[in-house]
N, C-alpha and C positions, 0 to 999 in steps of 0.2 A: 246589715243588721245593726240595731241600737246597743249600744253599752249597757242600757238600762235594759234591755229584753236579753242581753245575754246573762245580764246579775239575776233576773229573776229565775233562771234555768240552771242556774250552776252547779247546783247539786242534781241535776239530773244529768247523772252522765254515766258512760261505762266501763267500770272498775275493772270486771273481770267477769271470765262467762263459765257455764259449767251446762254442756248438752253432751252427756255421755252418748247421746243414741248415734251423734255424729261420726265415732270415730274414738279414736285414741287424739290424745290430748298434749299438744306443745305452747310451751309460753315463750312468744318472743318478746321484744321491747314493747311493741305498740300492738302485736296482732296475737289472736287464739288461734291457734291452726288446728283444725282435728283432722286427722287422718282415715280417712274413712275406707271402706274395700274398692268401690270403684273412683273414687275420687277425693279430693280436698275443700275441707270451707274456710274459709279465714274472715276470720270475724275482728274488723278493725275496733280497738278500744280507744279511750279517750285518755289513757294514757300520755305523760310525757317522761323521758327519761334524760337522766343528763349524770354524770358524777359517778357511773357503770352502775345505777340505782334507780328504778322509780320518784319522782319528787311531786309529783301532781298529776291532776285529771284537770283535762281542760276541756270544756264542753262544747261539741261538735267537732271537733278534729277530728274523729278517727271516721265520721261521716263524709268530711274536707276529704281526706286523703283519697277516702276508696272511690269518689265519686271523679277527684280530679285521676287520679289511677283511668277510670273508664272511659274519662274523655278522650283519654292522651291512646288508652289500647284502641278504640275505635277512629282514631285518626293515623294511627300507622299499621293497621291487619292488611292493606296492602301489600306492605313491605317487608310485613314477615306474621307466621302466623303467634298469637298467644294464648295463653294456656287458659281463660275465660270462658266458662261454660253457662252462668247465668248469676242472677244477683236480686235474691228471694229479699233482701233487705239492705237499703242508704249504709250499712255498715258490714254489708257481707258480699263475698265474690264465694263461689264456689267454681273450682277449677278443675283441670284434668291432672292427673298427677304424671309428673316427670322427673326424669334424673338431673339434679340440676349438678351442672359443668363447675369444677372447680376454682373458678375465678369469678372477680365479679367486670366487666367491661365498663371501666373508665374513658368517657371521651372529656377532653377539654378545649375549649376553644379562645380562653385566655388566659394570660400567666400571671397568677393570680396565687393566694393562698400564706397563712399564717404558721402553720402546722410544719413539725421537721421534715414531712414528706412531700410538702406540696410543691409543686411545679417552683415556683417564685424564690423558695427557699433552694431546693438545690441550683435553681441558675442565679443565685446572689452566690453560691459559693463558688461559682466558676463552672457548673458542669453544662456543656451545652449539646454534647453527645447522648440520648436518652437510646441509642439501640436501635430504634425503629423509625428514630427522627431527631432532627439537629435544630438547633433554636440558632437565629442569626445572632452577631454583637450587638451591642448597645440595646436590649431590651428592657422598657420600665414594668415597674407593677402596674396590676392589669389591664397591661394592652391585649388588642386582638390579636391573636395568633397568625400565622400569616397563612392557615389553614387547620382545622381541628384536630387535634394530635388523641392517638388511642394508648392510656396508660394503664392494660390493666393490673389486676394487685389480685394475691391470693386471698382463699376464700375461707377455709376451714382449718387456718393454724392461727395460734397464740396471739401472733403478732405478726399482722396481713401485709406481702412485700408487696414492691410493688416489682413488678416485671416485664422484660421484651417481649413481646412474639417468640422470639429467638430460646430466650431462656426456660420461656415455656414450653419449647418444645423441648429442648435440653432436657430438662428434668423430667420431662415426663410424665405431664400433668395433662395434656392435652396435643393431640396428633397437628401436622401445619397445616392440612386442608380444614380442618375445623378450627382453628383459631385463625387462620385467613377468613374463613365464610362470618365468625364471631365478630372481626374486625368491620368488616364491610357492610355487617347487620348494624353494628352498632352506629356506625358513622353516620350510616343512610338515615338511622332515627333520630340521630343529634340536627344531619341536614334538615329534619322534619320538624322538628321538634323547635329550633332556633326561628325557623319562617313563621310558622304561626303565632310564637309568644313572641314576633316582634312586630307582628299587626295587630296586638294588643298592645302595643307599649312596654312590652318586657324584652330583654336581654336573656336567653337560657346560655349562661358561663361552661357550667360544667354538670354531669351528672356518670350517675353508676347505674347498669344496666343487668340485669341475671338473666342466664337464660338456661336450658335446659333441654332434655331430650326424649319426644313422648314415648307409644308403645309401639309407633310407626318408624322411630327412629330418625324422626324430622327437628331440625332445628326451631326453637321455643320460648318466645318473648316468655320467662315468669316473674313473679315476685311485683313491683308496682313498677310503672313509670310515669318521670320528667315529674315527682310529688315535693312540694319544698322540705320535705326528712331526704327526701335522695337526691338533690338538686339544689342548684346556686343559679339566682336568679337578681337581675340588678333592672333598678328603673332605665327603660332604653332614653326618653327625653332629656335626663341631665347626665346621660355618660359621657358624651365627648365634650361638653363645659367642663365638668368636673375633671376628669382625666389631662386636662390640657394647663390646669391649674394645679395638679398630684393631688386630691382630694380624692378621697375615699367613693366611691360608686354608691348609690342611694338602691339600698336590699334590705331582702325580707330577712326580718330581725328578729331571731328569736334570743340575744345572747342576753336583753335586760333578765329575763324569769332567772338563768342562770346564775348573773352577776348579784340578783336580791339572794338567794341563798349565799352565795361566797362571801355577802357579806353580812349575814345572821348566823352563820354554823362552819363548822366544819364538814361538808356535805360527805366528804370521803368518810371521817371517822367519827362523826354521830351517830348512834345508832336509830333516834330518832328525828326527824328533822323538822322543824318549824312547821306552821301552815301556811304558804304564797296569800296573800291578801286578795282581798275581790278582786278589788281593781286591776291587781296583776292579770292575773288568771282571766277575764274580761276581757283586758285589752289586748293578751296574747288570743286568745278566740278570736278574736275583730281582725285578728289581722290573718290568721287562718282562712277567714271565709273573707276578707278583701281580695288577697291572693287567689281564693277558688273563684271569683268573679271575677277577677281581671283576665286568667288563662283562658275560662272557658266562652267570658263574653256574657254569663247568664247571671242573673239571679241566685243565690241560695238561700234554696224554699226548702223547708226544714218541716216535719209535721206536728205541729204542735198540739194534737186532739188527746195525746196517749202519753205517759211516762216512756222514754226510750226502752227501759230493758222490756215493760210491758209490749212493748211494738216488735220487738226485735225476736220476743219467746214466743209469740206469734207467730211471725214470718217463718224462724224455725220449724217452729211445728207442720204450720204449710207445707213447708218443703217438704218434711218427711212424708 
């Protein structure tokens, strides 16, 4: 899609929803979740968050996510089942509801990362022993793993750890035939996940996976998958140039939107914040639905006959 066809739409986009008939009502970052008696609908907005704050709507994202989401659940319900019951609307799943598992399942497949928790930072400080798996000597930033390592990290406290197998069952958060079966769910859809975005010319690095347990008591792909908000993805044709010269990996980049606020505000203690520029907001869109085109190999065909929220209070009503 044009830069210019996405300036002309900018302001249609989805701020926030209100269908009481749904359910009971949760606001997460990006999605509206209602809570309904037999089921869940999450209605993706156009939201972006960054600075533990809303900063902008960016037009078609929350349509990118939920769509690239359905690609990725209908290329791995093979391997395990997920929580999708249908999708009345380009920005809505309506699911089955389950208890989701205290963790969120981290796999990685390079060592990689900027962040005090990430893989790359604890093995610059020497630790090569992670609990569940040993990292060789001499490894650079991001190299391939010399197989996908499973990190995952708590779900529902303050300040999300990350943790073994081992300590997970320590503490008590989860039994070891179920975070064995989590482990093995999870790997199987990174192995799936990394083939197909690398016959599109992507690299899938690393991602977080949720999963959950229905009213059968079966284990339960929920929440999205392999979407660039839960996933790290690097161009696969100039990794090994780039890597062989320590040059940074060519990835989907959303860090300029952030870096124009850190340098117009105080994003943490403004209470109000600037407005991101067209062009910003534009060119972050463009590379949302570059991304949804290169995963899935398609086109994105967007409807352009109706104002979104008009399409969208539609399709709702349908449903009901």
């Amino acid at each position: 899609m044009q830069i210019e066809t996405i300036k002309e739409h900018i302001d249609d986009v989805i701020k926030e929803t209100n269908f009481p008939e749904l359910g009971e009502k949760k606001v997460g970052k990006v999605r509206d979740v209602y809570v309904g008696k037999n089921n869940i609908t999450l209605v993706a907005t156009d939201r972006i968050s960054a600075f533990d704050r809303n900063i902008a709507f960016i037009p078609f994202k929350g349509e990118v996510l939920n769509k690239i989401s359905l690609f990725w659940f209908n290329k791995t319900k093979d391997i395990i089942q997920n929580h999708v019951l249908s999708t009345p609307d380009p920005n809505v799943l309506v699911v089955k509801k389950c208890e989701p598992l205290p963790i969120e399942a981290v796999v990685r497949g390079y060592i990689t990362g900027v962040t005090s928790t990430s893989l790359w930072s604890h093995y610059q400080k020497g630790k090569r022993n992670f609990g569940n798996f040993t990292l060789p000597e001499g490894m650079k930033k991001n190299q391939k793993l010399p197989e996908p390592v499973f990190t995952p990290s708590t779900k529902f406290e303050a300040h999300d750890r990350t943790l073994s197998p081992d300590e997970i069952v320590s503490e008590g958060l989860m039994k070891r035939e179920m975070i064995t079966e989590v482990e093995k769910k999870a790997k199987a859809l990174f192995k799936r996940g990394q083939e197909i975005a690398l016959s599109h010319g992507l690299i899938l690095v690393d991602t977080k996976y949720e999963f959950g347990i229905d009213s059968a008591g079966k284990l339960t792909l929920i929440d999205e998958i392999h979407t660039p908000d839960s996933s790290r993805y690097w161009k696969a044709p100039s990794y090994e140039g780039r890597f062989s010269k320590g040059e940074e990996p060519e990835y989907f980049d959303k860090e300029f939107f952030r870096l124009w606020f850190n340098n117009h505000c105080d994003p943490y203690k403004d209470k109000v914040l600037p407005k991101a520029p067209a062009e910003l907001i534009a060119e972050l869109s463009r590379r949302y639905i570059e991304i949804y085109e290169t995963i899935t190999g398609k086109p994105f065909n967007h409807d352009f006959s109706q104002p979104i929220m008009d399409r969208l209070t539609k399709n709702i009503k349908k449903k009901k």
